[in-house]
N, C-alpha and C positions, 0 to 999 in steps of 0.2 A: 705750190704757189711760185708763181718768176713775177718777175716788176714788184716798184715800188711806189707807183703813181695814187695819188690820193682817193682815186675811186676805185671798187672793187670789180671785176667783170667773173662771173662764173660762168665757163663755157659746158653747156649741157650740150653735148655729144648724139646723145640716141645711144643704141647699140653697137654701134662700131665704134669700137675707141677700146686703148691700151697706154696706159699713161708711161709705160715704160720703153714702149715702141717708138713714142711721140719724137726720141731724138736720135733715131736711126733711122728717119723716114723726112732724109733733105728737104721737101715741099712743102710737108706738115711742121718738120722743126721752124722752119723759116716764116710760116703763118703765123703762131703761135706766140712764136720770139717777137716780130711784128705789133701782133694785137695789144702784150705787154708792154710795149713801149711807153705808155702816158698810164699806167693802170695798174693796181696789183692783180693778177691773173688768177682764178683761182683754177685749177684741171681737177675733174674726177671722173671715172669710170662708174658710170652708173650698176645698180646691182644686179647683177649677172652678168656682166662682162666685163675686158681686160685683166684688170688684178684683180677685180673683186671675185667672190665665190661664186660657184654657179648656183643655176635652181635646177627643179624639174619642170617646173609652171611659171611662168611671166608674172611678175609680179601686177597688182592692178597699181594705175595711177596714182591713186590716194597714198601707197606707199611709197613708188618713188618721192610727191610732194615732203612727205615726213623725211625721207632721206637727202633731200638739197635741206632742207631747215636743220636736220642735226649738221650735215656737215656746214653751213654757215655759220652754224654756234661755234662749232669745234673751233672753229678759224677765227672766231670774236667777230663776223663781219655783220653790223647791224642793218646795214642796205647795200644792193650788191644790182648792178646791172645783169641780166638773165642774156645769154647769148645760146639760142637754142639751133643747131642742125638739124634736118631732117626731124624724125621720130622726137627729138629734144624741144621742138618745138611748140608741141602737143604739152608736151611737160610744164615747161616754160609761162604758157599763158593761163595753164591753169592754176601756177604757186599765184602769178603776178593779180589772180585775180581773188584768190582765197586770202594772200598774204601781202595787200599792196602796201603796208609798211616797212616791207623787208626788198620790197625792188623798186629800184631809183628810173630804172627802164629797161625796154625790152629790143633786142636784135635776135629779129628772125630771118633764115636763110633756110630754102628750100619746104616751106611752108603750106599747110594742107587745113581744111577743116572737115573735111571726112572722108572716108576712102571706100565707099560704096555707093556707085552712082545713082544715081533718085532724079525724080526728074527738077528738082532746082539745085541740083547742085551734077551736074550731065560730064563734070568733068575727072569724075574716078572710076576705078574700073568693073567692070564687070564682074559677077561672082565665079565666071567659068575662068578667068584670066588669073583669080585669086588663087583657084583651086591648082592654076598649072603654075603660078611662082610660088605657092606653099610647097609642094610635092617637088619642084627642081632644089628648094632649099636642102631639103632634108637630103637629097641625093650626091649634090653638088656643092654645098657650100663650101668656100676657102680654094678649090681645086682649081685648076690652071683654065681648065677646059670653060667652067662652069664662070667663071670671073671675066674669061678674052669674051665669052658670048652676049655678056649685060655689059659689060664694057662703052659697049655703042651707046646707050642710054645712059649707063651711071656718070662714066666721062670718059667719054669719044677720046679727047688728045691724050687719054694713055696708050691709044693704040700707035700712035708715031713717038711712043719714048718706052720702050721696054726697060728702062730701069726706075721707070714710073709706074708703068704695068707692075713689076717685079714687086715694089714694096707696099702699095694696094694689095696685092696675092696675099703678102703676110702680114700684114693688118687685120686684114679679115680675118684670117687665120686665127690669130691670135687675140682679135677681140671675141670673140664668139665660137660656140663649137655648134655643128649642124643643128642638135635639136634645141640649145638656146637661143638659135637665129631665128627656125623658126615657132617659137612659144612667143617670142619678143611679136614677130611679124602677124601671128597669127590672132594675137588681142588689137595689135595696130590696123588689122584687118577692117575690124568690128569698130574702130573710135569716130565717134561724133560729137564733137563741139561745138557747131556753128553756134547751139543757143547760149552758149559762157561768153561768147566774142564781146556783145554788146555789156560786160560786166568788167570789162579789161582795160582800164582808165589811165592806165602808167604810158607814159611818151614811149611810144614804138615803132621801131624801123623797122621795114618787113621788106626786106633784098631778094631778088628772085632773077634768074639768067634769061635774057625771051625764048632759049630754045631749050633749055630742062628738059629734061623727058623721066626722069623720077618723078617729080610732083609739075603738070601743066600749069603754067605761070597763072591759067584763070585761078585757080586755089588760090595763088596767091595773093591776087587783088582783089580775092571776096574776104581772105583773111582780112584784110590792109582795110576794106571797105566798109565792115562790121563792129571794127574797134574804133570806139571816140577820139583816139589821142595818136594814130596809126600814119606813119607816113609811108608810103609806096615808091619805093626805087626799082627800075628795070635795069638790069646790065646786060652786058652783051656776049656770046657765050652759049656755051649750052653742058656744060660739064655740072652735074648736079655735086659735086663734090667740091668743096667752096676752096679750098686749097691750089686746085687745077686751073689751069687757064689766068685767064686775069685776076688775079689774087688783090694785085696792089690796089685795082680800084674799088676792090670791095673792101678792101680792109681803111683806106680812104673815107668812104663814105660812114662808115663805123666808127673814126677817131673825129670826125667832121660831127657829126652826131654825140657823139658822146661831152664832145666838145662845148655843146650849146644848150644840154635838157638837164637842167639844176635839178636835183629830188623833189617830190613831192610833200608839202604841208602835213594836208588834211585826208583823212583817210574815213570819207561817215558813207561809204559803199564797201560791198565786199562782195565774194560768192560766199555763200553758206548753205549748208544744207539744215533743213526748218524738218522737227518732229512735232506731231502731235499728236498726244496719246489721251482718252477717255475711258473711264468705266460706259460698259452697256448698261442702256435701263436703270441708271441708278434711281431714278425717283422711283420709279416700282420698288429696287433693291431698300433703297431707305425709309419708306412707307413700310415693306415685310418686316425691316430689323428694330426699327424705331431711333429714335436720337440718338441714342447712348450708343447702343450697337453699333448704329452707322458710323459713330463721329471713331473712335476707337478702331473700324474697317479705312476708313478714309484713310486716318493713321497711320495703318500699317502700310496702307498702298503707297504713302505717299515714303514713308522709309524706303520700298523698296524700290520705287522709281527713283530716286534721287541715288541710292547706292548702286543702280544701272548707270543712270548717269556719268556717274563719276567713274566708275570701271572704261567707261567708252569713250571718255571724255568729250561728255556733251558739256553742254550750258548751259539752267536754265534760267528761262528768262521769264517766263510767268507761272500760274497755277493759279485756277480758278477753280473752286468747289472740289470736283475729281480729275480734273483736266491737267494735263501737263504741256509747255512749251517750250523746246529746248531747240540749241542749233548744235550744230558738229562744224568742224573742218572739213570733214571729206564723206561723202554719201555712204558708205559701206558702214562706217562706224555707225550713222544714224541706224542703219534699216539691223545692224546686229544688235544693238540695243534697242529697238524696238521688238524684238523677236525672244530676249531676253526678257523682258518688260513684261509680255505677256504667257512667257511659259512660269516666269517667277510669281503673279499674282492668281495662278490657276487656282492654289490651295485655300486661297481666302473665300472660295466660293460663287467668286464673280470672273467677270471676263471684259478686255480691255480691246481697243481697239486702235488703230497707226495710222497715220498718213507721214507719207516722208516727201520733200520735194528739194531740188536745189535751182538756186537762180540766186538774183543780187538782190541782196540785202541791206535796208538803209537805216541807219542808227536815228529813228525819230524820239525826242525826248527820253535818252540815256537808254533806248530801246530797241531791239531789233523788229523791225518794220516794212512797209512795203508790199509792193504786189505778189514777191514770193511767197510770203509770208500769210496770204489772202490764199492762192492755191495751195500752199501744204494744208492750212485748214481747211478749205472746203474737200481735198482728197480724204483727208483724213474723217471727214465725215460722211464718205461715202462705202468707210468700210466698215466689213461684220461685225460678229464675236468673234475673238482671237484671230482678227485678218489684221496685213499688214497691206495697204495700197501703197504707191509708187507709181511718180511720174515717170516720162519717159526719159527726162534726163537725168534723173537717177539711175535707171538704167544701162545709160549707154556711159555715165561715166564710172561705171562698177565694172566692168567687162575683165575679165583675168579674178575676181575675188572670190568666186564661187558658189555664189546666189543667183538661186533661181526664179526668172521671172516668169511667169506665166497671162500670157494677154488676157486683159479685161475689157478690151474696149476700148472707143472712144465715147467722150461723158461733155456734157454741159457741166459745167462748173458757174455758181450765182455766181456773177460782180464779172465774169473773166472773158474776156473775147474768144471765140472761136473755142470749138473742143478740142478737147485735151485725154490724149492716147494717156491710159490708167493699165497700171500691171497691177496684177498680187503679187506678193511675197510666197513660194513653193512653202506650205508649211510643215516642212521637215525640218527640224530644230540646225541651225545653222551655228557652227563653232567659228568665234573671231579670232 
């Protein structure tokens, strides 16, 4: 942490970053020291790179979010502006939209909302383009050769300052080793958020250079364009590396900002991810066993749902008859305790069913409520015995966790506009 200024700023990096390197690299020191000016700064190396440990697998999003939240605890910092780079970006909007009591606002730079092009969003790349900077990573990362060649794109005006060249070379280097660059790159491959944007209500600045050529500045103004509370600045420029080139006026617009968006009140929206779990056939089931029986089977299921619960740390929020409703923080936890849920109530004789979905969440009468809350129930009522359904953005924000989805379709869902893409859960018993 540097500065002393009464608001907190956590700069979320992405994967390139070395907090030790920070002040033998003139251009990054000088940014940094900068942005600290009016602010207490917080720095960290997110996990897998610089100081931190490595992994062999990229960790999923839902655990980076738990990782910015411990380290804001560790630091007492109870609301923190989110300043996310590149890949930190990603990050960034999705604590501010799970956790909007803990960020005052968002600064994003070099900004994307998904990086597989489709035809409304025409501005990412190709899967043949992914395939040839995944395979140069693993070949080339940190090396001279492999660094002067993306140069052009990452930031051009290092090639007229080779002792700018020079200390980007070890940056790299030392943030990442080839195969965590690319495990980091290759879940960022796969990321899709556009549908969280409309759920991200904290006052945000989303900065972007016109000539970028990391992330095409259109990303950045469909980012700017999908968030309620989002303001759109263009600079001039084309260095995707926010340090390089005109530094002063981005870091301007940043203290200008930061300068005028007081914290946020009221917090009765969030993201959440919404479970819903049922016995199958229970009125057959409780007609076979009788009162006594059933009420005693209910019993137990409902011990054992509630001690999934709390192992996974869900929430819940209602229970009707055999039914259960619970939210999570982050989609992986739901769909493992859902999958837990149902290999645990196998032995009672009966068999449960899931739907897991995540979107924004509105606290109606001390309640979690809402349209999300409408499709996870209706998913969940489109699954078997012992299935687990899943939206599709459950899905895409699970990518690096280890669960498998397998397509079901697209489904009519009552009450919901337009169909909605349903995965299974692979039911091969899945370890959290």
């Amino acid at each position: 942490m540097i500065g002393s200024g009464a608001r907190d700023v956590l700069l979320v990096p992405g994967f390139v970053s070395n907090l030790e390197y920070v002040w033998d690299y003139p251009s990054l020191s000088r940014f940094v020291t900068r942005l600290a000016e009016t602010c207490r700064l917080i720095l960290i190396d997110p996990r897998g790179t610089g100081l931190s440990d490595r992994f062999r697998d990229a960790p999923p999003q839902e655990t980076l979010l738990g990782d910015i939240e411990a380290v804001l605890d560790e630091v007492a910092s109870t609301k923190a502006t989110l300043f996310g780079l590149w890949d930190g970006c990603e990050t960034s909007i999705l604590f501010a939209a799970t956790y909007p009591e803990r960020v005052s606002s968002l600064v994003l730079f070099c900004s994307s909302a998904a990086q597989r092009v489709s035809s409304d969003y025409p501005w990412a790349w190709e899967d043949g383009q992914w395939d040839e900077w995944l395979a140069s990573i693993k070949t080339g990362w940190g090396s001279r050769a492999w660094v002067v060649k993306n140069a052009r794109w990452m930031g051009p005006s290092m090639l007229e300052d080779p002792d700018e060249l020079d200390n980007w070379i070890s940056y790299t280097r030392l943030a990442a080793s080839p195969s965590s660059a690319a495990a980091v790159m290759r879940n960022s491959s796969r990321s899709d958020i556009r549908e969280i944007l409309p759920a991200v209500h904290t006052p945000s600045l989303v900065l972007h250079r016109v000539g970028d050529k990391i992330e095409p500045i259109e990303g950045a103004r469909y980012v700017a364009s999908k968030m309620p509370n989002a303001t759109f600045v263009e600079l001039d420029g084309s260095d995707g590396i926010p340090w390089l080139g005109d530094s002063d006026t981005l870091l301007n617009q940043v203290h200008h900002f930061l300068g005028h968006h007081a914290p946020q009140a009221e917090f009765e929206r969030r993201l959440a991810t919404v479970l819903f779990t049922d016995i199958v056939e229970s009125t057959a089931t409780s007609a076979r066993l009788g009162d006594a029986a059933w009420r005693e089977l209910v019993e137990r299921h409902h011990d054992i749902v509630r001690s999934k619960l709390a192992r996974h740390r869900g929430t819940e929020v209602d229970t009707a008859g055999d039914g259960f409703f619970a939210t999570f923080e982050g989609p992986a936890r739901a769909v493992h305790c859902a999958t837990a849920i149902i290999e645990a109530i196998r032995p009672l004789g009966v068999e449960v069913r899931a739907g897991v979905h995540t979107g924004e969440v509105e606290t109606i009468a001390g309640k979690a409520g809402g349209m999300a809350v409408v499709i996870g129930s209706r998913i969940g009522s489109l699954a078997g015995p012992s299935e687990v359904l899943a939206s599709q953005t459950v899905k895409d924000l699970t990518i690096g966790s280890g669960i498998t989805f397998i397509d079901a379709g697209d489904h009519e869902l009552k009450g919901v506009a337009d169909p909605w893409r349903i995965y299974r859960i692979d039911d091969t018993p899945i370890s959290p």
